[in-house]
N, C-alpha and C positions, 0 to 999 in steps of 0.2 A: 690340125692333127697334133700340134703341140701338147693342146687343152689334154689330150687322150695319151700323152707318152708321159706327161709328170707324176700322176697320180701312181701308175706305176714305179718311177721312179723312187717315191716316198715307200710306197711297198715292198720294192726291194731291200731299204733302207732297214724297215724297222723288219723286218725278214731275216735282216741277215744274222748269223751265229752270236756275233759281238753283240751285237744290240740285244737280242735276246737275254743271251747270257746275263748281261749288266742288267736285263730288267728283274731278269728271277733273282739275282743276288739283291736286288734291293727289294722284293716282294720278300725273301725270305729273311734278310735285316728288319723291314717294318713287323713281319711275325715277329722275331724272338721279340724285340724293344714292345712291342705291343702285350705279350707274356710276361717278360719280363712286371711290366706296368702292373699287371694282373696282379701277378705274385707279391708285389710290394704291397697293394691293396690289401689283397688277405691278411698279409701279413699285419698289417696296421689296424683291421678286424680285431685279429685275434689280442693284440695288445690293449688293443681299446678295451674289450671286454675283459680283460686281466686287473686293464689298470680303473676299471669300474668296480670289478670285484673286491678289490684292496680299499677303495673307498668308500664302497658298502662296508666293511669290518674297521673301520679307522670308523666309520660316524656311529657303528653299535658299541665299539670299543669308547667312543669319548661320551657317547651317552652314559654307559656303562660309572665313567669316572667321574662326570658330573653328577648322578647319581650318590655316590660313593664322597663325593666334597660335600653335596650338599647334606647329607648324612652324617656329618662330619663336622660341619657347622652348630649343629645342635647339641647342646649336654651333655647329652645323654651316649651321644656319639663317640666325642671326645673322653668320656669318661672309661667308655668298651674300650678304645683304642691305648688307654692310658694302661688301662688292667692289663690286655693282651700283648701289646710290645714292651712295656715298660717296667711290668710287674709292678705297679702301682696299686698301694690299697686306700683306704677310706680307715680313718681316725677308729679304731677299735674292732677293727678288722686284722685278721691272718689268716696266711698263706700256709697250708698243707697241701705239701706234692706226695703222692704216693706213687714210691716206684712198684712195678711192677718184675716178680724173679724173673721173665724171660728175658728183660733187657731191652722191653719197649720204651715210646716216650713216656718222659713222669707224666703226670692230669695232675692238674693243680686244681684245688677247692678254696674259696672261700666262705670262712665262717665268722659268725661274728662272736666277739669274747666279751663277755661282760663283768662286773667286777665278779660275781659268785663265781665265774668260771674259771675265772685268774686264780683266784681264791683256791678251787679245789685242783688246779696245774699245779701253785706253789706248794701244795699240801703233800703232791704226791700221789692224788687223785687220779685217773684218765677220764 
């Protein structure tokens, strides 16, 4: 008769109000901790694919400037770069900037002057 009064016993056990209680408080701690988890996930998604996007524009971006050096290693490169930041010319060369009345940027030209042309400057020529 024993065998048929314990099992009950245990029944009553997890039955009663406390033990219930204490179960759903930890069924509903494992939700949020389980959400929670969730939410960190996504959230680690969403970064990931930010911090892919940035690394897509940084490896167009250093193409872009390897491009741009290796352009730049060349004469010819070096010589554009000299004219445009440096206002640098070439031996027989001047610089005519014409401003414009509204008060835009000057546009600079180069021409090349040779002795005749010195020649009719100094004279008084245009």
């Amino acid at each position: 008769m024993r065998d048929f009064q314990e099992p009950s016993r245990w029944r009553a056990i997890f039955a009663s109000r406390a033990v219930l209680s204490i179960l759903l408080l930890l069924l509903l701690g494992m939700g949020v901790m389980s959400f929670r988890a969730l939410e960190a996930g996504w959230s680690a998604e969403a970064e990931r694919a930010a911090v892919t996007e940035h690394v897509q524009e940084l490896e167009e971006k250093k193409s872009a400037l390897t491009s741009e050096l290796e352009e730049l290693r060349s004469q010819e490169g070096v010589e554009r770069e000299a004219r445009q930041r440096l206002n640098f010319r070439k031996q027989g060369e001047e610089i005519i900037i014409i401003r414009d009345t509204n008060g835009d940027q000057p546009r600079e030209e180069v021409t090349k002057a040779g002795l005749f042309s010195r020649l009719l400057q100094w004279i008084g020529i245009p």
